[in-house]
C-alpha positions in Angstrom: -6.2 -16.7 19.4 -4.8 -13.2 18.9 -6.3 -10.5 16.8 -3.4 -10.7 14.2 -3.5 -14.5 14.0 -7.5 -14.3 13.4 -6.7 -11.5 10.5 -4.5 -13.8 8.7 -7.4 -16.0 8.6 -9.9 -14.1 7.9 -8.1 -13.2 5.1 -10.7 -12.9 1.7 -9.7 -15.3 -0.8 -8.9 -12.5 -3.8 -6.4 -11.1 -1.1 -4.6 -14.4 -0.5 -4.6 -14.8 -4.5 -2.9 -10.9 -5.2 -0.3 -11.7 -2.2 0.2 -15.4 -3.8 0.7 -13.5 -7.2 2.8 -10.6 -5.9 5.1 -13.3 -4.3 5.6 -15.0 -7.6 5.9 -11.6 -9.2 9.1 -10.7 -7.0 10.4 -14.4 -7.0 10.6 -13.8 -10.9 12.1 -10.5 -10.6 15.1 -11.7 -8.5 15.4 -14.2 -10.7 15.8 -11.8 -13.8 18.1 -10.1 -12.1 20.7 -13.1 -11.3 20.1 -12.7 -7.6 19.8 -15.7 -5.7 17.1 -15.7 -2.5 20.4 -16.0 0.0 21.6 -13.0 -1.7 18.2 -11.2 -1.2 18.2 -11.5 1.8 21.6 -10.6 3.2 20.9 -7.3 0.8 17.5 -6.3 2.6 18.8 -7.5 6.0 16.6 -10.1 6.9 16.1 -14.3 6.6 16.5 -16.3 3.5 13.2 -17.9 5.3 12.1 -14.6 5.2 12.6 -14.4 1.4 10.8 -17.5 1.0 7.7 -17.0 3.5 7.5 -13.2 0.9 7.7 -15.1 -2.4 5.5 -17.6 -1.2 2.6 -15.1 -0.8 2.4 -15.7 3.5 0.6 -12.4 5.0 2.9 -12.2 7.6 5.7 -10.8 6.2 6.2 -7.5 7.0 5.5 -4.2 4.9 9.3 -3.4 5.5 10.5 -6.3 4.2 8.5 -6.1 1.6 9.7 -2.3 0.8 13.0 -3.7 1.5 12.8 -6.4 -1.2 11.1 -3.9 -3.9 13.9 -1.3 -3.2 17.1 -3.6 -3.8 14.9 -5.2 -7.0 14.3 -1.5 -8.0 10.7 -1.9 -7.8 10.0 0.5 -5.3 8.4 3.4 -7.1 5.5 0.5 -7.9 4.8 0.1 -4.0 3.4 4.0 -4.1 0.7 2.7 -7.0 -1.1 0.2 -4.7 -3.6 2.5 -3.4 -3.1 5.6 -5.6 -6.5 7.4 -6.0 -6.1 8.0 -9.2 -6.7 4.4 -10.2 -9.2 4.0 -7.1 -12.0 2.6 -9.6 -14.6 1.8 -6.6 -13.7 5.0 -4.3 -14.5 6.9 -7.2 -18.6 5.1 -7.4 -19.0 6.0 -4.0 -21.7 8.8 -3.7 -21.2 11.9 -3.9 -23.1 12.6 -0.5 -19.9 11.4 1.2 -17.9 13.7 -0.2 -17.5 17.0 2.2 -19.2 20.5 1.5 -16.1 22.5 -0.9 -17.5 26.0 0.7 -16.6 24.9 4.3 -12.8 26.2 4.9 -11.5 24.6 7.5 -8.0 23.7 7.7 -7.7 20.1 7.1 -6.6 18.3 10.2 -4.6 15.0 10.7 -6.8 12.0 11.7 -7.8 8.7 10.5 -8.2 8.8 6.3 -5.5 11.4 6.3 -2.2 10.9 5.2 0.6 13.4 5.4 4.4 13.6 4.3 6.5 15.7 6.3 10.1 17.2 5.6 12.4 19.1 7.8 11.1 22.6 6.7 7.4 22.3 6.3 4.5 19.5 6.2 2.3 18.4 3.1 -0.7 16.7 3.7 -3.1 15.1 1.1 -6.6 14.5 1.9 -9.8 13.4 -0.3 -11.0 16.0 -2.6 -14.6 15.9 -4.1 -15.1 15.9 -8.5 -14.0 19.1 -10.0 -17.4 20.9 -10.5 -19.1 19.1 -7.6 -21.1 21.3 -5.4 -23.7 20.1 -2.7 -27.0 21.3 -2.6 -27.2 24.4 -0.1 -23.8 25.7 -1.2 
């Protein structure tokens, strides 16, 4: 059995139920908006199948497709809320021990937990900040 098949059925049960829900969610959008699943899917390139496997909640549908889907449904700016730290209630309990030392200056570097956003000119890149105040003892 491959690693991806065994992810999809590993799957926690509150993940299958937001997927399940997220499916419905954009099966009523489309349908507020007149656009019929055929239609969906010729606009985002892709399977009416397809459509149907994302609106039924299946983990396999890609993250492109989904992207895809949000985009022509004018959804899109909601897919950049899923993980946004600002409402990251249970990355925000974790202690404060994990956070790193505010008086070491080194240049942030690209690795896994990082994410970065690049643009022809120059390169942004965001990384996990401790609480405003928060200062390790030995600092």
């Amino acid at each position: 059995m491959s690693k991806q098949t065994l992810a999809k059925e590993a799957l926690p049960d509150s993940a299958t139920r937001a997927l399940a829900k997220l499916g419905r969610d954009i099966r009523a959008a489309r349908k507020l908006r007149g656009i019929t699943a055929a239609q969906l899917a010729e606009r985002t390139y892709t399977t009416r199948a397809t459509i149907t496997r994302l609106e039924n909640g299946h983990p396999g549908v890609s993250l492109t497709i989904l992207a895809h889907v949000l985009w022509v449904l004018k959804l899109e700016n909601n897919l950049g809320m899923v993980a946004d730290p600002q409402n990251d209630r249970p990355g925000t309990l974790l202690p404060v021990e994990k956070f790193p030392c505010p008086c070491e200056k080194r240049k942030p570097e690209l690795g896994r937990g990082s994410f970065a956003a690049t643009s022809e000119k120059n390169a942004v890149v965001f990384v996990a900040l401790p609480p405003v105040g928060y200062a390790p003892a030995g600092c």
